[in-house]
Each structure stands twice: as structure tokens, then as C-alpha cells.
KOLROMI-572116 format. One line per 8 residues: their letters; for each residue x, y, z of C-alpha. Coordinates in nm, 4 decimals, m for minus. Layout:
N
A) X:Y:Z ~ ...
***
This chain:
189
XXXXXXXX) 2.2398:19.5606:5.6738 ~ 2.3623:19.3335:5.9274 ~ 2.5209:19.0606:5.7065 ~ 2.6825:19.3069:5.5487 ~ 2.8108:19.4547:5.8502 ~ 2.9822:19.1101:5.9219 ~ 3.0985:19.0464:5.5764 ~ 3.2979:19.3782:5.6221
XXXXXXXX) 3.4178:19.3026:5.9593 ~ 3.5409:18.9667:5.8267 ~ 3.7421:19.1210:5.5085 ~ 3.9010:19.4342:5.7174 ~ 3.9712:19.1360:5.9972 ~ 4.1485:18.9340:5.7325 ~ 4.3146:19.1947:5.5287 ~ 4.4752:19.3291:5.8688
XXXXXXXX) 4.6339:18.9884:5.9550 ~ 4.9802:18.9021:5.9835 ~ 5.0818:18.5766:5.9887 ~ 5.3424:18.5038:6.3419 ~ 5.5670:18.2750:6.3607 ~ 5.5980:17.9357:6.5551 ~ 5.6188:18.0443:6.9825 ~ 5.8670:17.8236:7.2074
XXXXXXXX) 5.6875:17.6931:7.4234 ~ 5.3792:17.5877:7.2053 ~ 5.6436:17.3238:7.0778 ~ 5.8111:17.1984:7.3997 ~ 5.7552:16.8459:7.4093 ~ 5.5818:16.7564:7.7493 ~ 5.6924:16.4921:8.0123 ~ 5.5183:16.1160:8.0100
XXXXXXXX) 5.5811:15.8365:8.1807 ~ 5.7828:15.6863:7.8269 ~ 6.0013:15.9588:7.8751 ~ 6.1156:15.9476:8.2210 ~ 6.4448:15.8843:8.2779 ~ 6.6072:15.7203:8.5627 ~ 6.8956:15.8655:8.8064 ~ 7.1625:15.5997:8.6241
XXXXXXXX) 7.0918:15.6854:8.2563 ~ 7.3310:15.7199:8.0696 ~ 7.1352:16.0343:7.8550 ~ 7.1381:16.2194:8.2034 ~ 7.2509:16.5753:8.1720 ~ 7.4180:16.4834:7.8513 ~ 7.3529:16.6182:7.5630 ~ 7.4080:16.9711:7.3768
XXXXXXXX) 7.2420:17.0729:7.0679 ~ 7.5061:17.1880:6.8354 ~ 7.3955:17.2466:6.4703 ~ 6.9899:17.3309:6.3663 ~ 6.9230:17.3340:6.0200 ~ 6.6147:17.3332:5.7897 ~ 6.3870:17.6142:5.9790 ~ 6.2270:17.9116:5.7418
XXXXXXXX) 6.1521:18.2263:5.8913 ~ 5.7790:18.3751:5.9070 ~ 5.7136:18.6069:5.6459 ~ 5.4563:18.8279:5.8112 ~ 5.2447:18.8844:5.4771 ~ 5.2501:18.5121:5.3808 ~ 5.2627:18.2137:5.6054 ~ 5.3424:18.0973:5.9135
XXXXXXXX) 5.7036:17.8908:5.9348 ~ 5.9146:17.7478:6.2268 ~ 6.2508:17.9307:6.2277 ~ 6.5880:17.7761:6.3601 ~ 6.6148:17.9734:6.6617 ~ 6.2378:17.8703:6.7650 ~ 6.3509:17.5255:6.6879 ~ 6.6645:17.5099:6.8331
XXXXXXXX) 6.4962:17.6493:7.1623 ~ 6.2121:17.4054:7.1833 ~ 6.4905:17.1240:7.1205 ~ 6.6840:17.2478:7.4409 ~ 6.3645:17.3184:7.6476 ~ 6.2109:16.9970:7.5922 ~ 6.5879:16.8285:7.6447 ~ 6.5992:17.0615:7.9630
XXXXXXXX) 6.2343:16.9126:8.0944 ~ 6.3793:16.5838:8.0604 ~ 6.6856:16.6320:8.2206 ~ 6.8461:16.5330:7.9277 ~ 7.0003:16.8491:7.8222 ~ 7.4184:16.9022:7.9877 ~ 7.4559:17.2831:8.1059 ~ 7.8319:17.2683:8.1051
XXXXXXXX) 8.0581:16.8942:7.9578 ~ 7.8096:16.7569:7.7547 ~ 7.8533:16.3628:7.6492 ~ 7.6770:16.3823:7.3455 ~ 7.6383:16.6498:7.0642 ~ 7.2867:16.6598:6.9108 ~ 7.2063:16.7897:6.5331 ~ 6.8560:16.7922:6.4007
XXXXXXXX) 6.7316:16.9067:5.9937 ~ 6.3896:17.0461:5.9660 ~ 6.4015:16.8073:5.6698 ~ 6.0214:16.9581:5.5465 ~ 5.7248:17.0655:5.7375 ~ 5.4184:17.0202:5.4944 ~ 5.1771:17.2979:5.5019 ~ 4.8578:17.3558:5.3610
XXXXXXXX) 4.7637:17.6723:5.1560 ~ 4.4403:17.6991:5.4066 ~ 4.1141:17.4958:5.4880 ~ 3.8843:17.4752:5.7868 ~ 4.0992:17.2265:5.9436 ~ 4.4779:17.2270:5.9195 ~ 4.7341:16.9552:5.9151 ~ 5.0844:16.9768:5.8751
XXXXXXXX) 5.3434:16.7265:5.8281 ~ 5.6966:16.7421:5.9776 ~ 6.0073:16.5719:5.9259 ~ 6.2919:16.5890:6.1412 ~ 6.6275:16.4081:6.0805 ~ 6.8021:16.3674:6.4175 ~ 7.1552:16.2818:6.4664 ~ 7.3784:16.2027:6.8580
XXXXXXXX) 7.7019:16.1725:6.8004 ~ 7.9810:16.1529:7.1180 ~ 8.1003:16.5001:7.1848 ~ 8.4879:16.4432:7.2007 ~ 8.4695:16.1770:6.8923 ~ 8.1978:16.2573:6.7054 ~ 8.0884:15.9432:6.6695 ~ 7.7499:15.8510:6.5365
XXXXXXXX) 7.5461:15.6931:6.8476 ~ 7.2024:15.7305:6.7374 ~ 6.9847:15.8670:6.4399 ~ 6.6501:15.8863:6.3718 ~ 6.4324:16.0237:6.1024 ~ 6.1066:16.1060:6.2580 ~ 5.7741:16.2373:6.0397 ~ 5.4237:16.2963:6.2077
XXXXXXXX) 5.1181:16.5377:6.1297 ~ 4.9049:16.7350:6.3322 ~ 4.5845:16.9085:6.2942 ~ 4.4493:17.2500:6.4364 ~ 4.0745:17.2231:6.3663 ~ 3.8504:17.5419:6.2792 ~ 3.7270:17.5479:6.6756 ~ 4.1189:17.6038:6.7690
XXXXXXXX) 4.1228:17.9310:6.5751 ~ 3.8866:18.1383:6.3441 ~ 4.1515:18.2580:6.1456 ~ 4.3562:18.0565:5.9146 ~ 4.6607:18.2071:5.9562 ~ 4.6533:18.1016:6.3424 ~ 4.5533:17.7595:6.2949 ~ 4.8711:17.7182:6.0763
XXXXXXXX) 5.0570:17.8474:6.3454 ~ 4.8869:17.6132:6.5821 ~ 4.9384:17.3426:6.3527 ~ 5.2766:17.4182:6.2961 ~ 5.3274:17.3964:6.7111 ~ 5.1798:17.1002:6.7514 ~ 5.3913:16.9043:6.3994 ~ 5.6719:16.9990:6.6224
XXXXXXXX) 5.5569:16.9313:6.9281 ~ 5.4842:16.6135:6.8634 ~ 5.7789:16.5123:6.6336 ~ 6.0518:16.6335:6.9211 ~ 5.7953:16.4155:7.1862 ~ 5.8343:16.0875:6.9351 ~ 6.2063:16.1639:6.9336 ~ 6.2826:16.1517:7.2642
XXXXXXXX) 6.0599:15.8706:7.3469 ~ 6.2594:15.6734:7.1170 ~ 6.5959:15.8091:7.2305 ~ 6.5181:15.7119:7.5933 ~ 6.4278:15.3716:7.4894 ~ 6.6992:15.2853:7.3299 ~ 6.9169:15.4137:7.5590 ~ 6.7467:15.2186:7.8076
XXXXXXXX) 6.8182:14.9123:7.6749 ~ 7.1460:15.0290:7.6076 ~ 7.2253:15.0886:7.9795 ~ 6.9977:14.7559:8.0876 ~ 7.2693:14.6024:7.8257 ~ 7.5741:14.7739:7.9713 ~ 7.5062:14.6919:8.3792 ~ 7.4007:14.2894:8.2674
XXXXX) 7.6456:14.0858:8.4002 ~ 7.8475:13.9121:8.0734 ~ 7.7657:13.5207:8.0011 ~ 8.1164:13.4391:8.0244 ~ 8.1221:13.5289:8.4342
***
């Protein structure tokens, strides 16, 4: 009687679930010590996103997705937490694709694949300064979330997460050296 009690529970459980779609903040890429900037960069305060593309809406009755607007606001969050992101003249102009985000149809534990093509370009010009295509998986494992449908979502989070961190690590790096390249005095002094 019991077990069957349970098996019930479970089916009504999962026939009343609606997949949600990819939250904010779960995808705002975290400080570290690669990513901190100093007072002279040139990256300070000085970039906009312009264009998102790639994002899918959530369809409640199917799967979870990462949407454009989610995207496009854990972009400018993360740029915000780094001080990278210009409230008002921006320097740069910053474009990213959701190029794919590989999902699986369901399993105890979830990964899920994203690729992200990134592209800063000068904001009066246009000009192409920097691109990157960045891919990376993450995994929500069964103790993150009984139900499937949430550890998609989770997984979903993290892909991103993690895809916007490896992008701005490399985008302060380079710039780094950039700026290390810039203030060197020339050999010809």
C-alpha cells in the first residue's frame, strides 16, 4: 500500500511539472582574482552589450531553455560585477550568439554544453577588437534536484555561468597585456 502510495505521488508530482526557464542571477558569472581588474584598465566602465542572439524561450510543457533577455541580463550583471560594464559613453560595443546549448532529453545527472560566440568591437568605429568563441559543459547531478526538469534548469545556469566566467577571464587578460603593451616605454626611446 505504501509503495504504491509513492509511485502515485511521484506520477501526479511529475505530471504537474512545468519546466521554468533559466533565472538571472543563477548565471551571473562571479568575481575571482583572474578577473579583477585594475583602476587603469583600459576595459574599465567600458563596454555596452548591444545585440544578443541565439537564446530560445522556455516552453513550459517541454524543456527548460535560456532566453535572450535572461542572457542579455546575466551578460550586463556579470559585466556590472566587474566593473566592466559603461552606464552612459561606452568604449566598446559587445555582441554575443548563443551559438548552441546542448541539452540532454533527461538522466540522473545532467550536462549541458554551451557555446557562445563573443564579439568587442569600438563603439564609434565598430571595429573588431576582440572575439572569442567559448564552449564549456556543466553538470547538475541527481542530489542538486529530484526532478529532471530542475536539474536542466540548473544545468542550463551553470553552462552559462561558466561560459560568461571563461569569457571574461580571457577578455581581461588580454586586455591586460594590451594595456602592459600600451604604457611600455617604445625600444626606440
Amino acid at each position: 500500500m505504501t509503495s504504491r502510495f509513492i509511485l502515485l505521488l511521484v506520477v501526479l508530482t511529475s505530471l504537474s511539472a512545468c519546466a521554468s526557464g533559466a533565472r538571472t542571477g543563477a548565471m551571473t558569472a562571479p568575481v575571482s582574482s583572474a578577473t579583477i581588474i585594475s583602476e587603469s584598465s583600459s576595459l574599465k566602465r567600458a563596454i555596452t552589450v548591444s545585440e544578443i542572439s541565439g537564446g530560445k524561450e522556455t516552453n513550459p510543457l517541454w524543456m527548460s531553455n535560456v532566453g535572450n533577455n535572461e542572457f542579455r541580463a546575466a551578460l550586463e550583471q556579470s559585466l556590472m560585477l566587474h566593473a566592466l560594464h559603461a552606464s552612459a559613453s561606452p568604449r566598446f560595443k559587445l555582441e554575443a550568439t548563443l551559438v548552441d546549448l546542448k541539452q540532454p532529453l533527461g538522466g540522473f545527472d545532467v550536462t549541458v554544453g554551451s557555446r557562445v560566440y563573443y564579439r568587442l568591437a569600438t563603439a564609434d568605429t565598430n571595429e573588431r577588437v576582440y572575439e572569442k568563441d567559448v564552449s564549456c559543459e556543466y553538470t547538475a547531478n541527481f542530489s542538486d534536484a529530484l526532478l529532471g526538469y530542475e536539474r536542466l534548469r540548473l544545468a542550463n545556469e551553470g553552462a552559462i555561468k561558466k561560459n560568461i566566467s571563461i569569457f571574461i577571464e580571457d577578455l581581461v587578460a588580454e586586455f591586460a597585456k594590451r594595456d602592459a603593451q600600451a604604457a611600455a616605454p617604445s625600444a626606440g626611446s
